[in-house]
ROKOL-822444 format. One record per residue (C-alpha): residue in three letters; x, y, z. Coordinates in nm, 2 decimals. Layout:
N
<'ALA',<X,Y,Z>> ...
% end
This chain:
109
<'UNK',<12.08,14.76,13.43>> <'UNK',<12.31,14.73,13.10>> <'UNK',<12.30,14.36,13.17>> <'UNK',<11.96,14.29,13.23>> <'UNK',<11.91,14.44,12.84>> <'UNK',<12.24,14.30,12.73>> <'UNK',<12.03,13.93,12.83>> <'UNK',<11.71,14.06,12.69>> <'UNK',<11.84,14.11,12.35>> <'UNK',<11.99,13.81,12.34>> <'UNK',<11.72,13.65,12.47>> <'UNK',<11.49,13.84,12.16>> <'UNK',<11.78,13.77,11.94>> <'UNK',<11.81,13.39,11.99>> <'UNK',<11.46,13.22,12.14>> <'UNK',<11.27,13.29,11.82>> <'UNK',<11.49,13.19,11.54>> <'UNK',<11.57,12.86,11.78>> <'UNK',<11.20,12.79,11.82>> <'UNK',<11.13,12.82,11.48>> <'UNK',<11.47,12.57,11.42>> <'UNK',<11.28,12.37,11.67>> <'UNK',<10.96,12.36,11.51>> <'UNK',<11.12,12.32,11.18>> <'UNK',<11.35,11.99,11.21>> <'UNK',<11.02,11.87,11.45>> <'UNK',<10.78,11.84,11.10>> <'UNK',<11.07,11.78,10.87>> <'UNK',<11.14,11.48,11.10>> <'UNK',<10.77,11.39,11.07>> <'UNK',<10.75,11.44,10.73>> <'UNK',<11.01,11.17,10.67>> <'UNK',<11.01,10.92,10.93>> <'UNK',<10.66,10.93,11.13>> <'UNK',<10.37,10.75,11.11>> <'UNK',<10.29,10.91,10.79>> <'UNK',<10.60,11.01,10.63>> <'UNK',<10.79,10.93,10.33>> <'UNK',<10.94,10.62,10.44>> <'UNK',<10.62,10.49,10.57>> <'UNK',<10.43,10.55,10.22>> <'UNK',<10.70,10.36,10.06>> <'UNK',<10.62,10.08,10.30>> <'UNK',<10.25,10.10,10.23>> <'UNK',<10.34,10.10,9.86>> <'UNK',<10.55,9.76,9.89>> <'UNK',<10.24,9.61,10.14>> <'UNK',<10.00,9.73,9.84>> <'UNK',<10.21,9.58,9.58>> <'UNK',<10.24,9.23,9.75>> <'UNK',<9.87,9.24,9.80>> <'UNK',<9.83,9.32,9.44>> <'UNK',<10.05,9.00,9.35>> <'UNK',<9.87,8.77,9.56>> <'UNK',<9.50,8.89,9.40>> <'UNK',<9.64,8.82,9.09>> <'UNK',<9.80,8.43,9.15>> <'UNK',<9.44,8.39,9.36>> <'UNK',<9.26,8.46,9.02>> <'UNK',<9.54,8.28,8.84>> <'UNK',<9.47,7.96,9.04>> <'UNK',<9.08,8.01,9.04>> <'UNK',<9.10,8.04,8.64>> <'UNK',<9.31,7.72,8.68>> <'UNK',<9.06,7.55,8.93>> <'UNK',<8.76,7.68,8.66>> <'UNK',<8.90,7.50,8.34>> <'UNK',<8.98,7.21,8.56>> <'UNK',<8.65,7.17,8.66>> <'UNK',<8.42,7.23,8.34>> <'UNK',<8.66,6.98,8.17>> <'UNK',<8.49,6.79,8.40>> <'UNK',<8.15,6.85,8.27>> <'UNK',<7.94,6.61,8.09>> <'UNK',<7.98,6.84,7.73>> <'UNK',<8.31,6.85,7.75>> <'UNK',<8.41,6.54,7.79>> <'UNK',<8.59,6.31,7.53>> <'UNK',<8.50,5.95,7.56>> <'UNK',<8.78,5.81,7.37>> <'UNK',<9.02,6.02,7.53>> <'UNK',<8.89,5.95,7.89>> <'UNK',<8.90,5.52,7.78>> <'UNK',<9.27,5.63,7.64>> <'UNK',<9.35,5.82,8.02>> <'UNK',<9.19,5.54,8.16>> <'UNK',<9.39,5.20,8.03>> <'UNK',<9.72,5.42,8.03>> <'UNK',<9.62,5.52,8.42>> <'UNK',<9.51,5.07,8.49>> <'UNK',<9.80,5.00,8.24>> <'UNK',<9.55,4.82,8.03>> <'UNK',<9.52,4.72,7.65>> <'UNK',<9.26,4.65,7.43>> <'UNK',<9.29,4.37,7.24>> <'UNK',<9.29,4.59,6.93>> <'UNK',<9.53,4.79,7.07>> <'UNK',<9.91,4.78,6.90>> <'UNK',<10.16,4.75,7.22>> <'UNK',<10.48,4.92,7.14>> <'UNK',<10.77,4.81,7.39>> <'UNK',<10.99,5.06,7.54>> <'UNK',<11.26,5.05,7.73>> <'UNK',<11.24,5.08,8.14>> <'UNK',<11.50,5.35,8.11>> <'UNK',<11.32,5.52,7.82>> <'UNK',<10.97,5.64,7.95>> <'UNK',<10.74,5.80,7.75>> <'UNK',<10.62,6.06,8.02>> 
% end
């Protein structure tokens, strides 16, 4: 009989203090490495961040695409500087023009 209450205590003495150990390390675990833990917010953070990044070049490059195109617009257009574009882009001169020689080696753009 001394032994079957010598294992009792024990028994009283250690099963709840382990469970709650158990219990314990089970939602600090959790906490830090599950599915919605500390080390998985950090990941979200860095996903939210690169999304971030990539909106902003997006609008970046649609401002870009924007100017690029309403340049293009009747009203915004420059005759003489589109006839200029033009007979650099042909390699063209008018006979007006005053031709200055450069060197092969030497371009200007």
């Amino acid at each position: 009989m001394q032994i079957g209450r010598f294992i009792r205590r024990v028994v009283r003495a250690v099963v709840p203090p382990t469970v709650f150990l158990g219990i314990t390390v089970y939602f600090g675990w959790n906490a830090t490495q599950g599915d919605h833990g500390m080390q998985a917010y950090q990941q979200q953070l860095g996903l939210l961040a690169q999304a971030q990044q990539a909106q902003q070049d997006a609008l970046t490059e649609q401002a870009a695409w924007r100017r690029r195109v309403n340049g293009l617009k009747e009203q915004s257009l420059d005759t003489d500087i589109l006839d200029e574009r033009a007979r650099a882009m042909m390699n063209m001169a008018d006979k007006n023009d005053i031709v200055i020689p450069y060197d092969r080696h030497d371009p200007l753009f």
